[in-house]
C-alpha positions as MATLAB code, in Angstrom:
seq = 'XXXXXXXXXXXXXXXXXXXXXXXXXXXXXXXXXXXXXXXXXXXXXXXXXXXXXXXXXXXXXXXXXXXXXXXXXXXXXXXXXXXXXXXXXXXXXXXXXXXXXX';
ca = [
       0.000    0.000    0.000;
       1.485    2.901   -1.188;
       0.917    6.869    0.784;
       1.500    9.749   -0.696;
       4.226   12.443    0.890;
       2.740   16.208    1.146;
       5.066   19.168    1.471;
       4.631   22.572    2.038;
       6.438   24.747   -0.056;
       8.798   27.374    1.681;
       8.456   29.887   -0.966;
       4.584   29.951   -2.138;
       3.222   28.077    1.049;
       1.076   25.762   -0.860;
       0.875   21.866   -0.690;
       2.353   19.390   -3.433;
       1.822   15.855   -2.915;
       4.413   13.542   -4.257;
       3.608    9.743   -4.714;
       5.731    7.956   -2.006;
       8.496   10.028   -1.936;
      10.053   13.141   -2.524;
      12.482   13.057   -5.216;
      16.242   14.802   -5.815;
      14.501   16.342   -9.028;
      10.741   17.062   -7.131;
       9.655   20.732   -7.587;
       6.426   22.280   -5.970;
       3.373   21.903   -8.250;
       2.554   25.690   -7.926;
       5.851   27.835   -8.199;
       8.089   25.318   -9.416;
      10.154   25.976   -6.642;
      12.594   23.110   -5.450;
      10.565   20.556   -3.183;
      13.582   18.250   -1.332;
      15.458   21.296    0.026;
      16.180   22.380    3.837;
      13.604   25.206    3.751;
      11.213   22.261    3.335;
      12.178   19.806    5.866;
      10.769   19.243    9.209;
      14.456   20.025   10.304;
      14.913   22.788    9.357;
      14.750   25.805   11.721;
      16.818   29.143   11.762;
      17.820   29.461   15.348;
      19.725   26.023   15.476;
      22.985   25.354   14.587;
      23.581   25.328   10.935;
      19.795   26.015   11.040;
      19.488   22.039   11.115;
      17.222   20.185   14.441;
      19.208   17.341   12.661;
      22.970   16.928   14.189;
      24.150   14.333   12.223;
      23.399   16.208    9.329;
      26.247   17.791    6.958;
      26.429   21.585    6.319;
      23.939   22.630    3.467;
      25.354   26.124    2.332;
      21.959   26.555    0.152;
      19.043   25.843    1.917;
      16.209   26.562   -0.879;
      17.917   24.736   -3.463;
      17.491   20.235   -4.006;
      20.237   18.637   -2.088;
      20.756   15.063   -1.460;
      20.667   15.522    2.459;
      20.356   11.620    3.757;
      18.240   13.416    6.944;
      15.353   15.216    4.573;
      12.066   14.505    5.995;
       9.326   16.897    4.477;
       7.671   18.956    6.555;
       4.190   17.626    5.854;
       1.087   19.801    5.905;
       1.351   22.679    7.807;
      -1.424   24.621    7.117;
      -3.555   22.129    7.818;
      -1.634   21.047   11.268;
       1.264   18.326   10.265;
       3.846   17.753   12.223;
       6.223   21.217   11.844;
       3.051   23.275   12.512;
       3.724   24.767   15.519;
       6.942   23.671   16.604;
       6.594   26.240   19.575;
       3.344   24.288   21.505;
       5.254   20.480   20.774;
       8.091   22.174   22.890;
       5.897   23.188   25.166;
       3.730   19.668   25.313;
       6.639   18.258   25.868;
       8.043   20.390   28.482;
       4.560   19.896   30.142;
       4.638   16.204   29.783;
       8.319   16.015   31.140;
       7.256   17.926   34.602;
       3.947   16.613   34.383;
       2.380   16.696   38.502;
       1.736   13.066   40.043;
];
């Protein structure tokens, strides 16, 4: 059974769904902007280090261009609440559920 892979694009914010996978070539439906890139990865955040969540990932000098990152995971749906929606209120769920009362 095969599922179908939805990223939001960085640059026109609108959803592309990709059959499976998201491919080295893949560009968003809409704006034809480059779909396997950092600025589209659930990883990808511009306060960390490299502005990678990922360390085990290498240094990515262009971050809205295709790269062949081994630690790409796209960044699913987030206008309609997928996992990098709100990355602010998981930190805090999980802060909450880390000092959670007994």
């Amino acid at each position: 059974m095969s599922s179908s892979v939805v990223v939001t694009c960085f640059s026109c914010h609108k959803t592309t769904s990709f059959p499976e996978r998201v491919g080295f070539r893949a560009e968003c439906e809409h704006c034809h902007a480059d779909a396997r890139c950092c600025k589209n990865c659930k990883f990808y955040d511009v306060k960390a280090y490299n502005e990678c969540r990922e360390p085990s990932a290498e240094v990515v000098q262009v971050k809205d261009r295709s790269n062949r990152c081994d630690y790409f995971q796209p960044n699913g749906d987030i206008a309609k609440g997928g996992p990098a929606a709100d990355p602010k209120a998981d930190l805090l769920s999980a802060a909450e559920a880390l000092f959670k009362k007994k």
